[in-house]
N, CA, C and O atoms as CSV, one atom per row, in Angstrom:
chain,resi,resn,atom,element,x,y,z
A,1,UNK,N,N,0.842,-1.176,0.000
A,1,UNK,CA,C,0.000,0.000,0.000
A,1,UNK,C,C,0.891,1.245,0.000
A,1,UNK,O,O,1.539,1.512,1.012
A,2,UNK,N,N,0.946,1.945,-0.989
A,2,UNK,CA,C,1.439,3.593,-1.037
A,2,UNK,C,C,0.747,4.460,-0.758
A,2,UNK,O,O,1.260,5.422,-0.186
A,3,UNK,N,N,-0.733,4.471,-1.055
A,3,UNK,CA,C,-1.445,5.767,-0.318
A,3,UNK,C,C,-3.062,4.950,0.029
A,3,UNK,O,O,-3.662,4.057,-0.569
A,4,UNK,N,N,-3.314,5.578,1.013
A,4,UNK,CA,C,-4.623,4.761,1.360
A,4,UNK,C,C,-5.632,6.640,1.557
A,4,UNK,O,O,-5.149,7.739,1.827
A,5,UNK,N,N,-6.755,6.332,1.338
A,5,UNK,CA,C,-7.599,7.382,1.644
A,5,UNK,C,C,-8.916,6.698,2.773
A,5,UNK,O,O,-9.125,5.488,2.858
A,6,UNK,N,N,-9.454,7.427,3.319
A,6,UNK,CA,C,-10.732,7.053,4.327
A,6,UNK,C,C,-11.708,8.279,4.287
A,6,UNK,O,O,-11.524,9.470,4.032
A,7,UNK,N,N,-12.723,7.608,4.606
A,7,UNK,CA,C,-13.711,8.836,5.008
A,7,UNK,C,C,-14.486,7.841,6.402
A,7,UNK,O,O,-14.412,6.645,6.682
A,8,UNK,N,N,-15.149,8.896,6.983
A,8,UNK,CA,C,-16.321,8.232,8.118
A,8,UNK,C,C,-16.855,9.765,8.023
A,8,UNK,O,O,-16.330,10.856,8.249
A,9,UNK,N,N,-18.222,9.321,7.555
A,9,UNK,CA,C,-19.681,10.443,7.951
A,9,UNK,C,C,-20.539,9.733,8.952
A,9,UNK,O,O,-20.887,8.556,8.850
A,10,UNK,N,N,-20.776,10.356,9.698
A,10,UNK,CA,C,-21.889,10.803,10.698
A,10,UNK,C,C,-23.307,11.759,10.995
A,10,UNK,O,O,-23.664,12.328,12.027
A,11,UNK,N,N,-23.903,11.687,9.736
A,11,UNK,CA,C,-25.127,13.164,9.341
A,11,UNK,C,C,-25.894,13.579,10.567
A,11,UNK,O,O,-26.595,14.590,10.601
A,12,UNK,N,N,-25.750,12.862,11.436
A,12,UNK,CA,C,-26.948,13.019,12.789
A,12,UNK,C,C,-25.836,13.964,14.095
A,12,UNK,O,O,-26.290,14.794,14.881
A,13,UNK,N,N,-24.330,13.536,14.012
A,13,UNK,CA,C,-23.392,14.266,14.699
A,13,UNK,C,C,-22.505,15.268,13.722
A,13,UNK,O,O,-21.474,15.870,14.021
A,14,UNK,N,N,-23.285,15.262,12.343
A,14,UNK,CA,C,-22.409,16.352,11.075
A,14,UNK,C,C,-20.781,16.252,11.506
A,14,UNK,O,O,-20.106,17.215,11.868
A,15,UNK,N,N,-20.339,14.943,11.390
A,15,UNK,CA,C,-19.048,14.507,11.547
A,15,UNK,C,C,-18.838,13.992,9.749
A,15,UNK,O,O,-19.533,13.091,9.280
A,16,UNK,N,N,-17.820,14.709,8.949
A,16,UNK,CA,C,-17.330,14.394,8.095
A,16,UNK,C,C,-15.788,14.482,7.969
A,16,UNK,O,O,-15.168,15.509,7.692
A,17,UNK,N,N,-15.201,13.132,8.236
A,17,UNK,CA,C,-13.363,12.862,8.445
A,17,UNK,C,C,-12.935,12.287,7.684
A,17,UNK,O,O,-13.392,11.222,7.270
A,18,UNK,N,N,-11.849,12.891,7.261
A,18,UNK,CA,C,-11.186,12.318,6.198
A,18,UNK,C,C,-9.682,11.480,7.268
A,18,UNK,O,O,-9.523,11.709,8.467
A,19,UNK,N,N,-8.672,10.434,6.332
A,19,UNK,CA,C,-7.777,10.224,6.815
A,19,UNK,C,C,-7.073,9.530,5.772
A,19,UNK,O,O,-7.711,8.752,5.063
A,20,UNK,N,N,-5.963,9.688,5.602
A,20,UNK,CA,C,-4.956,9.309,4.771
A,20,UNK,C,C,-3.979,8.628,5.314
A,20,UNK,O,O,-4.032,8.209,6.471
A,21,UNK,N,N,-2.840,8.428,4.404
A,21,UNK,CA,C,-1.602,7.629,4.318
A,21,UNK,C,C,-0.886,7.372,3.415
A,21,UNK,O,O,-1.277,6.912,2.342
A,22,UNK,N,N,0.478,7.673,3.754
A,22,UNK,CA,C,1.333,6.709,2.475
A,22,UNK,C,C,2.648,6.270,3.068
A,22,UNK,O,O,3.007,6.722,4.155
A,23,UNK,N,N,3.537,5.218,2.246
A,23,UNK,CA,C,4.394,4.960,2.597
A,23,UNK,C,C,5.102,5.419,1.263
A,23,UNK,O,O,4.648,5.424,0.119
A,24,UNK,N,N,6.422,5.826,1.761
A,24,UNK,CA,C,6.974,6.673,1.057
A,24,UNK,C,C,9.127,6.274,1.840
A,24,UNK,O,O,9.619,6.223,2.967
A,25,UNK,N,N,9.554,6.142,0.718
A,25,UNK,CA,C,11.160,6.192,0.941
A,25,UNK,C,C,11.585,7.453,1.271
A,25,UNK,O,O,11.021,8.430,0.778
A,26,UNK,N,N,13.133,7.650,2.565
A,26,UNK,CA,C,13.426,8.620,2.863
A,26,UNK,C,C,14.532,8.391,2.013
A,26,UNK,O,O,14.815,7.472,1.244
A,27,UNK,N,N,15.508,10.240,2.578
A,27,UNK,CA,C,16.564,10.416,1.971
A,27,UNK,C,C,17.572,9.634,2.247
A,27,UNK,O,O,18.582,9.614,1.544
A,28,UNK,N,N,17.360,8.649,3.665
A,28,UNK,CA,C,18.545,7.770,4.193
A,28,UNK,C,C,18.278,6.537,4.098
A,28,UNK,O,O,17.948,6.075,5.190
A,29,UNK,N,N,18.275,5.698,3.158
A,29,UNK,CA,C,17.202,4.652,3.054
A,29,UNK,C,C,16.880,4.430,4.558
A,29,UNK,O,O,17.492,3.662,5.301
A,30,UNK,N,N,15.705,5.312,4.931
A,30,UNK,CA,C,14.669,4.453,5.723
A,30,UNK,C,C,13.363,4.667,4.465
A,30,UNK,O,O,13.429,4.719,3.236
A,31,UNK,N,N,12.343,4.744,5.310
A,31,UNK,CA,C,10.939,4.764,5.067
A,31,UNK,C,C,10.094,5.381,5.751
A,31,UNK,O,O,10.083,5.201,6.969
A,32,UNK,N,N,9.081,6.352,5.076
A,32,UNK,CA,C,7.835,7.439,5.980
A,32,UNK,C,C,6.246,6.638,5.679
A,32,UNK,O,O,5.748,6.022,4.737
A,33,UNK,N,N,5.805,7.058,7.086
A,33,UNK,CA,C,4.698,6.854,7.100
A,33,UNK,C,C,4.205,8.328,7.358
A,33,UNK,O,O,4.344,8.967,8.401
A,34,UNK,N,N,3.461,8.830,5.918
A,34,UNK,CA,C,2.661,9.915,6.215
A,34,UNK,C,C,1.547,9.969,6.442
A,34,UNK,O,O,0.985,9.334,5.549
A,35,UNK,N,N,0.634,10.468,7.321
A,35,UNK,CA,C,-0.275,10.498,7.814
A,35,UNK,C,C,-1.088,11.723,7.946
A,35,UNK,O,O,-0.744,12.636,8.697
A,36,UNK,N,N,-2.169,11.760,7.222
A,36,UNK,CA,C,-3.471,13.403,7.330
A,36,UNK,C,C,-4.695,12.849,7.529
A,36,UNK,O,O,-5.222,11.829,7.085
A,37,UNK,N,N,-5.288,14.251,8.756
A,37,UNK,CA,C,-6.299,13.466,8.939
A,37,UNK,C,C,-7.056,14.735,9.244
A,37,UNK,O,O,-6.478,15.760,9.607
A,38,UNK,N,N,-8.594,14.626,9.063
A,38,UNK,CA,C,-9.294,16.474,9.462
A,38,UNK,C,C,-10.542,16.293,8.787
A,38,UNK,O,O,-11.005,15.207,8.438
A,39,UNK,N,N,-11.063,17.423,8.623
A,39,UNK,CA,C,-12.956,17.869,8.123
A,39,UNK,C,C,-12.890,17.697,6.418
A,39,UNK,O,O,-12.201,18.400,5.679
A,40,UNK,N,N,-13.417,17.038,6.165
A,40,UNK,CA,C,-13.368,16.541,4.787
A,40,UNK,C,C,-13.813,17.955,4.239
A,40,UNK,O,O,-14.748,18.650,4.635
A,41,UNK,N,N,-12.772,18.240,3.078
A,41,UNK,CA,C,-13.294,19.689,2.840
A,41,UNK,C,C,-11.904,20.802,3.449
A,41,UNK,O,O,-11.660,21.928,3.016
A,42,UNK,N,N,-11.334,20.236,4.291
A,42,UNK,CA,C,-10.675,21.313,4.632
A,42,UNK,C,C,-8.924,20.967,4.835
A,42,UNK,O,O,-8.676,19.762,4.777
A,43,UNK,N,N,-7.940,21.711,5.021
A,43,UNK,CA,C,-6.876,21.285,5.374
A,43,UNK,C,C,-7.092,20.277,6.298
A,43,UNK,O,O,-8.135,20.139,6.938
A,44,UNK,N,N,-5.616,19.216,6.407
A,44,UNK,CA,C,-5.719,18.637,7.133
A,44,UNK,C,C,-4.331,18.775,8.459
A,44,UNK,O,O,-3.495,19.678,8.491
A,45,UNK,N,N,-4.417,17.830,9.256
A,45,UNK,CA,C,-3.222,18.014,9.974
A,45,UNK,C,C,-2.229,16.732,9.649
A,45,UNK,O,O,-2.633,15.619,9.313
A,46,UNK,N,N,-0.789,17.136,9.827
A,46,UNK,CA,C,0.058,16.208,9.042
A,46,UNK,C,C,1.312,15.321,10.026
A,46,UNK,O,O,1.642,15.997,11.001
A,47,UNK,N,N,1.824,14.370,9.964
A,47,UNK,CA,C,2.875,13.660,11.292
A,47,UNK,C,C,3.110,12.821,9.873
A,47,UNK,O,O,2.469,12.647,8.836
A,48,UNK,N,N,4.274,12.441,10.364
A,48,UNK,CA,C,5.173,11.488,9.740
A,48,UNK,C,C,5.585,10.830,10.653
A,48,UNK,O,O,5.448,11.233,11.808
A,49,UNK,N,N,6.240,9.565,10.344
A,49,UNK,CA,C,6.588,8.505,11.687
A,49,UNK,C,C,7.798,7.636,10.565
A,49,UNK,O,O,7.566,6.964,9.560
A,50,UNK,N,N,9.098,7.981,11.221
A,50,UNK,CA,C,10.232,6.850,10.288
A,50,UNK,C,C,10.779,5.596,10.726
A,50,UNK,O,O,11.168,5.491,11.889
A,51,UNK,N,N,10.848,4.678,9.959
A,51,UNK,CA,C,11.105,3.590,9.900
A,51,UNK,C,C,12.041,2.683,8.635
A,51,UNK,O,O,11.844,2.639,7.421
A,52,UNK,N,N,13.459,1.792,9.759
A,52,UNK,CA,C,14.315,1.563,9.136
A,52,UNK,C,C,14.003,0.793,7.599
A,52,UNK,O,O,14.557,0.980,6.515
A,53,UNK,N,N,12.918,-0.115,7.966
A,53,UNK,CA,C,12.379,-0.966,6.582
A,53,UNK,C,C,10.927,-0.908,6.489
A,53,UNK,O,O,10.061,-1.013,7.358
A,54,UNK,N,N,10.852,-0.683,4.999
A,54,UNK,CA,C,9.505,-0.871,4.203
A,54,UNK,C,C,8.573,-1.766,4.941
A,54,UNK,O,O,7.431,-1.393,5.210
A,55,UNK,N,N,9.110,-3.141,5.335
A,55,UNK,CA,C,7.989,-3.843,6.194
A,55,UNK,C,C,7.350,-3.137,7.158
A,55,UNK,O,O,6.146,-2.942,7.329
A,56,UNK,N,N,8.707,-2.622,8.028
A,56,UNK,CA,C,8.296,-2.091,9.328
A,56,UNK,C,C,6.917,-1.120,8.702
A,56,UNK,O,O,5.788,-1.562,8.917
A,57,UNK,N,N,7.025,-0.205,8.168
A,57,UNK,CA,C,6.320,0.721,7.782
A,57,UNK,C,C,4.982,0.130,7.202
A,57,UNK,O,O,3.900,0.647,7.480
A,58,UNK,N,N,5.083,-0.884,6.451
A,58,UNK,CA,C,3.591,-1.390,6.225
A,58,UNK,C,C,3.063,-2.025,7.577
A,58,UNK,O,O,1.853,-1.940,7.788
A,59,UNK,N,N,3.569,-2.421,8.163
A,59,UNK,CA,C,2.867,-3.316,9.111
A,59,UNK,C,C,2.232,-2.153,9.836
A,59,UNK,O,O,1.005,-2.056,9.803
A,60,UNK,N,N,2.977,-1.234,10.507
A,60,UNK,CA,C,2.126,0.099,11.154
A,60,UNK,C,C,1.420,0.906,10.516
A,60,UNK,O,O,0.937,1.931,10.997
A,61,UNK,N,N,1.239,0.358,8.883
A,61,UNK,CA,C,0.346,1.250,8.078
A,61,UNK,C,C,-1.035,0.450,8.325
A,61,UNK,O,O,-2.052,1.072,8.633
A,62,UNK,N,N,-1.032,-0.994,8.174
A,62,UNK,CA,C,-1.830,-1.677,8.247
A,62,UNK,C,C,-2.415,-1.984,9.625
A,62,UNK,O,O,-3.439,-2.646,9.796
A,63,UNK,N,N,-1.674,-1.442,10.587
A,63,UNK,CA,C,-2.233,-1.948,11.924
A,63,UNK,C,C,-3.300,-0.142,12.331
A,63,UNK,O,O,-4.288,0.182,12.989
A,64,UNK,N,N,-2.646,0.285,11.763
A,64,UNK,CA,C,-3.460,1.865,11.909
A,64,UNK,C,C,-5.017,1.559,10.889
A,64,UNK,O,O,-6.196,1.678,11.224
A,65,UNK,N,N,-4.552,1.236,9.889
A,65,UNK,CA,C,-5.805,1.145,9.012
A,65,UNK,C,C,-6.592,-0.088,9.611
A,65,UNK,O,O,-7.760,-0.149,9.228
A,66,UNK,N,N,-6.322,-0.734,10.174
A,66,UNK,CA,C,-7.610,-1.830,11.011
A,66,UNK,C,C,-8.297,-0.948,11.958
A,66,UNK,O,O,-9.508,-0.843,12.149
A,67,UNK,N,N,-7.253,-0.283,12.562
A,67,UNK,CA,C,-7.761,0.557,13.983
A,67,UNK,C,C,-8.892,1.782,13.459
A,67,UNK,O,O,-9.906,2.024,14.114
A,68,UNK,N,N,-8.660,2.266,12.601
A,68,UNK,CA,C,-9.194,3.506,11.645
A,68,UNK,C,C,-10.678,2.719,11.066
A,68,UNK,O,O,-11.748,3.270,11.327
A,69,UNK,N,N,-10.668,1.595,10.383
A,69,UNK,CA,C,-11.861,0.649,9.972
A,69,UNK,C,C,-12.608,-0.066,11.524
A,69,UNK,O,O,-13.818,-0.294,11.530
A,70,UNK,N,N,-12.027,-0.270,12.367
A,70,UNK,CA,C,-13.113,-0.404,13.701
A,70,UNK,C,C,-13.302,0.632,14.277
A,70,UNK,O,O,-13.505,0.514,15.485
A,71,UNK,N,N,-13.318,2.083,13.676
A,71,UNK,CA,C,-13.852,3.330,14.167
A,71,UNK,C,C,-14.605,3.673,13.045
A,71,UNK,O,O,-14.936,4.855,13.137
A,72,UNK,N,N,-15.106,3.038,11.811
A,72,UNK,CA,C,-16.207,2.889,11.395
A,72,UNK,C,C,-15.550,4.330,9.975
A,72,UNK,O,O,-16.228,5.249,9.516
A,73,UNK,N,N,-14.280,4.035,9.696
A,73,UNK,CA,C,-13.730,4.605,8.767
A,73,UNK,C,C,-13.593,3.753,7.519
A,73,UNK,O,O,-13.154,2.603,7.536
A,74,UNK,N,N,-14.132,4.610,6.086
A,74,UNK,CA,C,-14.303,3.250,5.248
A,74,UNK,C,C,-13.214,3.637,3.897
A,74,UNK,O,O,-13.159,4.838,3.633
A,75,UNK,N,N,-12.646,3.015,3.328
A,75,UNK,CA,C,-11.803,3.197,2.656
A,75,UNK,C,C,-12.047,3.345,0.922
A,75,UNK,O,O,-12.410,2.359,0.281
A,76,UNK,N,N,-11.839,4.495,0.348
A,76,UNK,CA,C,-12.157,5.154,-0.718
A,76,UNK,C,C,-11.607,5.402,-2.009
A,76,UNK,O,O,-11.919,5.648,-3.174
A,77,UNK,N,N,-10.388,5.173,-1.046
A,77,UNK,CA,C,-8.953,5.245,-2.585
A,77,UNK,C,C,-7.715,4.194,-2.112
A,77,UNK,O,O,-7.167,4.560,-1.072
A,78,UNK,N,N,-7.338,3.306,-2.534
A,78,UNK,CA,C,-6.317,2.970,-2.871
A,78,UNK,C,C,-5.324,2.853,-3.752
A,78,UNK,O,O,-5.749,2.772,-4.905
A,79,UNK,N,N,-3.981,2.808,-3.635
A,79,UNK,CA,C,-3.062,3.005,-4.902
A,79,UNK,C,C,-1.890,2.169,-3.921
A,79,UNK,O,O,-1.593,2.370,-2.744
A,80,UNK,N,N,-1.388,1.212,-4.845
A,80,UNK,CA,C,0.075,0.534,-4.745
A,80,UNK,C,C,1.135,0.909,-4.728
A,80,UNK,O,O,2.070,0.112,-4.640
């Protein structure tokens, strides 16, 4: 997974969230996990988290995106 997108609406609490991701190579061979997340519609807020190997980095991409899907976040875009 290189970029993942999410949304979760809520029309009764007018909760509309977006949340993203990608994994992405650094300048030292490690690896970034970028991460945005906010009001669909609007800027978002941004963290990065580095890690020595690509695995490492998927596995905490994928353990976030389970956690993100049992908070009723549903997934909208993917890209490899």
């Amino acid at each position: 997974m290189n970029h993942l997108y999410m949304e979760r609406h809520d029309d009764k609490d007018n909760m509309h969230r977006f949340y993203q991701m990608f994994v992405t190579p650094g300048l030292f061979d490690d690896w970034s996990l970028i991460k945005e997340w906010g009001r669909v519609g609007s800027p978002g807020t941004v963290r990065k988290e580095w890690f020595d190997t690509l695995e490492e980095a998927i596995v905490a991409a994928n353990k976030l995106c389970t956690a993100k899907c049992k908070k009723g976040y549903q997934a909208i875009r993917t890209e490899r």
